[in-house]
Structure formats: structure tokens, C-alpha cells
C-alpha positions as CSV (number, residue, x, y, z in Angstrom):
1,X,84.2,105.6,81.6
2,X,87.8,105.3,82.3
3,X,88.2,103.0,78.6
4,X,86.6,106.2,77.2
5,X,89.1,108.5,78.1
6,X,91.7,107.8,75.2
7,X,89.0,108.3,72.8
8,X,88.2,111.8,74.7
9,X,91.8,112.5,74.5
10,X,92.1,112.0,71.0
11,X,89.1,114.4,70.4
12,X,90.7,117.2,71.9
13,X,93.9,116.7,70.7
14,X,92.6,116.9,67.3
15,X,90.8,120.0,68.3
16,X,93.7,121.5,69.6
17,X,95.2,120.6,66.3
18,X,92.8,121.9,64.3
19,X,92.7,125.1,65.9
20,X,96.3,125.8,64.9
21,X,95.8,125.1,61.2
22,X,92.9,127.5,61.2
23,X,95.0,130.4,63.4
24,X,98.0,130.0,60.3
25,X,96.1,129.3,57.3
26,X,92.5,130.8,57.3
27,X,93.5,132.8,59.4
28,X,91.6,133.7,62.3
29,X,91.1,137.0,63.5
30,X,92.4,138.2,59.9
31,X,96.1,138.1,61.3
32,X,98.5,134.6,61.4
33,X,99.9,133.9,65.0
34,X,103.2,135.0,64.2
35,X,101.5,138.3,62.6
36,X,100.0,139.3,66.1
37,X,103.5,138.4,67.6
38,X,105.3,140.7,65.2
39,X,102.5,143.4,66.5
40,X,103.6,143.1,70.0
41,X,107.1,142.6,69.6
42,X,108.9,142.7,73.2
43,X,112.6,143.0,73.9
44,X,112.3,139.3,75.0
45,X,110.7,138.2,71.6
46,X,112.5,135.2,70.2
47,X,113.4,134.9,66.4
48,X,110.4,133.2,64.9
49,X,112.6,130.0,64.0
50,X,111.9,129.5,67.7
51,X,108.2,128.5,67.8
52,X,108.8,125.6,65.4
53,X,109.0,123.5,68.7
54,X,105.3,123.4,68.4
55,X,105.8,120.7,65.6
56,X,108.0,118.6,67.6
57,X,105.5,118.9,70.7
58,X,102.4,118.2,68.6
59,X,104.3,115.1,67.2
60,X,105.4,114.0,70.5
61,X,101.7,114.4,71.7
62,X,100.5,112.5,68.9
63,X,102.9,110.0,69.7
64,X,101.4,109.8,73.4
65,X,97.5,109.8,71.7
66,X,98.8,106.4,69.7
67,X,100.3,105.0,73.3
68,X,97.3,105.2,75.3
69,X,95.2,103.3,73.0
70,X,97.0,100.3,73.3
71,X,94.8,98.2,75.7
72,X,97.5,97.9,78.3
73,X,98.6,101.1,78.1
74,X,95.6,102.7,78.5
75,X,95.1,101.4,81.9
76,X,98.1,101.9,83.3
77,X,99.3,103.8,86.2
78,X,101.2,106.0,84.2
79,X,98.3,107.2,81.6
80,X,95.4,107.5,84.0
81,X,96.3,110.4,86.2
82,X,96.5,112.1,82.7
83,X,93.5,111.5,81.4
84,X,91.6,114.5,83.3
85,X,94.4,116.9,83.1
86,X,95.1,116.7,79.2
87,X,91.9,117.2,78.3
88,X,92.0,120.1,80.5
89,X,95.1,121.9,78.9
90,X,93.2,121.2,75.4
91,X,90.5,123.3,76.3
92,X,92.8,125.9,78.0
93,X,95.1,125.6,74.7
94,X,92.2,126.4,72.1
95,X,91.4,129.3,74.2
96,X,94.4,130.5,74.1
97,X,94.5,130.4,70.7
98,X,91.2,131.7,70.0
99,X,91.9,134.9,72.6
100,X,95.3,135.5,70.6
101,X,94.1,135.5,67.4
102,X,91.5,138.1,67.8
103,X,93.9,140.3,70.2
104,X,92.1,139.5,73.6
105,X,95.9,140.3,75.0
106,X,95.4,140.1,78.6
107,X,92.7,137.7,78.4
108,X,94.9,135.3,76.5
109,X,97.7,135.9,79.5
110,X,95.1,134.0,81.4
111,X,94.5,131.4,79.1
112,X,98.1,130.7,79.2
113,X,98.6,130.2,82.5
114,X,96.1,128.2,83.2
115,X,97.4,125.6,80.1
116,X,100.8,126.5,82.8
117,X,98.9,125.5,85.4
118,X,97.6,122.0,83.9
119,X,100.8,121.6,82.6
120,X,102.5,121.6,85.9
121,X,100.1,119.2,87.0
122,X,100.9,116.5,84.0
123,X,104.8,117.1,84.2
124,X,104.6,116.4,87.9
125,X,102.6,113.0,87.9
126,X,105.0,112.1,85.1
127,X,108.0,112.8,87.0
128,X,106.2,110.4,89.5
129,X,106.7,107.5,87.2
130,X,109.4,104.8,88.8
131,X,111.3,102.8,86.8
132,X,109.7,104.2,83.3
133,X,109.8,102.1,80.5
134,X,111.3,103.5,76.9
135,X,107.8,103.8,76.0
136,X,107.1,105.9,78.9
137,X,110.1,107.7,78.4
138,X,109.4,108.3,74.6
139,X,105.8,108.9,74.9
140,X,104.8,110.3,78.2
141,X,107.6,111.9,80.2
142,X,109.4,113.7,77.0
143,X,106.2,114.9,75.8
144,X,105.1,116.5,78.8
145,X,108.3,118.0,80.1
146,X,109.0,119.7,76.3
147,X,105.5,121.0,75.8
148,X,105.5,122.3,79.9
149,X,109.1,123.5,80.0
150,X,107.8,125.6,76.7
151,X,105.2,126.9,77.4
152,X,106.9,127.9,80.9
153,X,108.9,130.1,78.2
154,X,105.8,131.4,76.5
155,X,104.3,132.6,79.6
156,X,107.3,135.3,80.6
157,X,107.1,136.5,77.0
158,X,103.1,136.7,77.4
159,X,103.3,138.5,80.6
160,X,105.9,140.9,78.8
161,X,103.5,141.1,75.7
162,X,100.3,142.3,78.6
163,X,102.5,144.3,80.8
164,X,103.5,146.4,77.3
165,X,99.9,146.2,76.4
166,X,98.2,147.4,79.3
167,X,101.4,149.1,80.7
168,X,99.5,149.4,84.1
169,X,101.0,151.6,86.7
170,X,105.0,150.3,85.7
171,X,105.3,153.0,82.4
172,X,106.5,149.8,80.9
173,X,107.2,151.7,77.7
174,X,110.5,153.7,79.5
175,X,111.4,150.6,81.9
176,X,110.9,147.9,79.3
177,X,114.7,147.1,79.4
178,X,115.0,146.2,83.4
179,X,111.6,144.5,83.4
180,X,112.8,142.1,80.6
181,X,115.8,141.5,81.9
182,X,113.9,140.5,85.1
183,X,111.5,138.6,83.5
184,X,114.6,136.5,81.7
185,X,116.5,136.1,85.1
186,X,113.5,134.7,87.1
187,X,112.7,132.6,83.9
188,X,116.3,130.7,84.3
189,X,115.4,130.2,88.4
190,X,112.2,129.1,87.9
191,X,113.8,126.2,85.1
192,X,116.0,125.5,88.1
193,X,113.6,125.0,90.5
194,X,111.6,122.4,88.3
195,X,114.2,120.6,86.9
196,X,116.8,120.1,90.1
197,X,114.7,117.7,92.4
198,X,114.1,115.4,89.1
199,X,117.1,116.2,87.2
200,X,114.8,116.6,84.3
201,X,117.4,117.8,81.7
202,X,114.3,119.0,78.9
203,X,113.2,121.9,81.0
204,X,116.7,123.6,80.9
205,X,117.2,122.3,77.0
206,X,113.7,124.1,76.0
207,X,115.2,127.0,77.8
208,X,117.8,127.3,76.5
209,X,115.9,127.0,72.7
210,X,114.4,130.1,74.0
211,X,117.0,132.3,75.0
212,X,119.0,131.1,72.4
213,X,116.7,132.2,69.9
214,X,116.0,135.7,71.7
215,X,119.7,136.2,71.6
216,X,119.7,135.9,68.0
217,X,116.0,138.4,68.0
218,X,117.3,140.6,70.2
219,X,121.2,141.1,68.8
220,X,120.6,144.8,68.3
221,X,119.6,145.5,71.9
222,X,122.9,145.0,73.5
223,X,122.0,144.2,76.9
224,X,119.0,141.9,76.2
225,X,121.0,140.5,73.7
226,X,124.4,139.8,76.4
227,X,121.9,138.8,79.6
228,X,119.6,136.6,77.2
229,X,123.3,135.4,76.0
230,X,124.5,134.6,79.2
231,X,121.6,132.9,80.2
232,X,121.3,130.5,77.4
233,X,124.7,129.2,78.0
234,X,123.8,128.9,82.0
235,X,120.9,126.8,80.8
236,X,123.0,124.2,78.2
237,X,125.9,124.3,81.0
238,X,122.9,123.3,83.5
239,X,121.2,120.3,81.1
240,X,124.9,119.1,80.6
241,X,125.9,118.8,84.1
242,X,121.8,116.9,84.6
243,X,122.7,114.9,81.8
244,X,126.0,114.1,83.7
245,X,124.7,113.3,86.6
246,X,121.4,110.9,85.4
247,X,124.7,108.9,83.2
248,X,126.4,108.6,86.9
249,X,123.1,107.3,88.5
250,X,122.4,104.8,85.9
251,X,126.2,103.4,86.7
């Protein structure tokens, strides 16, 4: 069973893949993804350059699909507490898809957070990984802590997205200002928190792709555009001084 699992993997990668050609170009639901986005635009929505990350995550994860075939690698302590947990953020990133492109809005908020949750699980048992190799480095722990660290990003803007949506009990539509700027400030702790025990420099980069890129969205809201500003150059100052100190371990 455990030989199996790469071949598993690969299946639902390809799914996963799939299921993102068919969102853009059939489209599903009628609408493209970045249609549905436009629809629900937030004061935290970043300019649509942004979400070309998914191409460098999806090549990454391809990457780490070839890796874990090679007979060795396949088998080693680093791949197998994967194996479970990939396929399991497949499944929660079709659905997420699937709910998004036919405007399930809150139910797609749940979808997301549980592909957070798995996530979590995969960039912590990579960040367990002593000693990595470069192919390690290249095709398990990068992968991981870009595709977690973004979609860490696209969870605040989905919970802005459903609490705009459903604009339960908050009148969201008058307060939308303060609660995005909350939503951005806890976003920069939370990349803190992850990233500080490990010194994990990614999750404060992919961070700072998104604020960065809200900063540009969001340049004629003045506040957003300052705090979101502000942020993004906390974040680069942050994965500097990580990069810093990793350079002074290694010496």
C-alpha cells in the first residue's frame, strides 16, 4: 500500500489540476475564478497579477509528484508522513474550487480552511526534516511552505469575501474599513508566529506577495492602501532579517 501512494498522489494532483483548467477555460459555473473574485471584491482584494503564484505552486508540486517516484525517495522519511495529508488537501482543493465557481460563498470558506488545515499539517512535518537535502529543500519544504503560507493569505481574503456576503450581525457593509484592516494586521502576526520558531523565510515572502499586491488593488482606499503598505514592507524587512539569520547559522 505504502509503494501505492505516489501513484495516488499523482491522481489527485492531476485532478486538482484539472479542476483549475476547467474553472478558467470552460468555465464552470458560467463565471472564470477571477470573474467571481471581481464580484466580491473586498477592500483587501489583491490586484489579479497576485494569484499567478498558483503557477509557481502547481510547478513546484509537480516538481514534488516527480520526487516521490523515485524508488528511494518514495520511501523516505521525509515523503511518507505526506502521503495521507496531500491527498487530503487535493480533495479539500477541488472542493474549493467546485464551491467557488458556482458561488457556494460561505461553503467555499469552509473548504478553504480545511485545505488550511491540511496545509498546516504538511508544512509542519516538513519543517521536521533535519539536515534536508537540496532535493528536499527544492521539492518538499519550498513547495509546502509557498502553497501554505498562500493560501494562509487566501483564507483572510475569504473570510472578508463571507463576512461581506453574509454580513451576519457586524453591518459589515458600514465597518468594512476597520474589519479589513484587522483582518490584515492579524494576517502579519499569524505569518509571525509560523515562521519565527523555524525561521522559514517563504511564509513572510508570500506575504508580503500579498500585501504587496493589495497595496497596488487597493491605492484608492487610502488607509487600506497605507496599512496594507506598511505591512508589506514589515513582512520583506522580516524574510530579510530570517534570511540573515539562517546565512549566520549555516556559518
Amino acid at each position: 500500500m505504502v509503494r501505492k501512494y505516489p501513484i495516488w498522489n499523482c491522481i489527485f494532483f492531476v485532478a486538482v489540476v484539472v479542476m483549475n483548467a476547467l474553472a478558467q477555460f470552460v468555465p464552470l459555473g458560467g463565471k472564470r475564478t477571477g470573474e467571481i473574485s471581481d464580484m466580491h471584491h473586498t477592500l483587501i482584494t489583491p490586484a489579479g497579477y497576485a494569484f499567478t503564484i498558483w503557477i509557481v505552486i502547481y510547478t513546484l508540486l509537480a516538481g514534488f509528484i516527480v520526487y516521490q517516484f523515485r524508488s528511494y525517495n518514495g520511501l523516505t522519511d521525509s515523503v511518507l508522513p505526506l502521503r495521507f495529508w496531500f491527498i487530503l488537501s487535493c480533495i479539500f482543493n477541488i472542493a474549493w474550487i467546485l464551491l467557488w465557481q458556482y458561488q457556494f460563498i460561505v461553503l467555499s470558506l469552509i473548504a478553504i480552511i480545511m485545505l488550511l488545515i491540511t496545509l498546516a499539517v504538511l508544512y509542519l512535518r516538513t519543517q521536521k526534516i533535519l539536515f534536508p537535502t537540496r532535493g528536499e529543500r527544492w521539492f518538499i519544504i519550498l513547495p509546502f511552505s509557498l502553497y501554505f503560507g498562500w493560501i494562509c493569505v487566501a483564507t483572510l481574503i475569504n473570510i472578508q469575501i463571507a463576512l461581506y456576503y453574509t454580513d451576519i450581525g457586524i453591518n459589515l457593509h458600514s465597518n468594512e474599513l476597520f474589519v479589513g484592516v484587522i483582518i490584515l494586521i492579524f494576517g502579519v502576526l499569524a505569518s509571525f508566529l509560523i515562521s519565527y520558531r523555524s525561521l522559514n523565510g517563504i511564509i513572510p515572502l508570500v506575504f508580503f506577495w500579498g500585501y504587496s499586491a493589495i497595496t497596488v488593488e487597493q491605492k484608492e482606499h487610502t488607509t487600506v492602501f497605507l496599512t496594507a503598505g506598511i505591512l508589506s514592507s514589515i513582512l520583506l524587512v522580516y524574510a530579510l532579517w530570517i534570511t540573515f539569520m539562517r546565512a549566520c547559522e549555516r556559518d
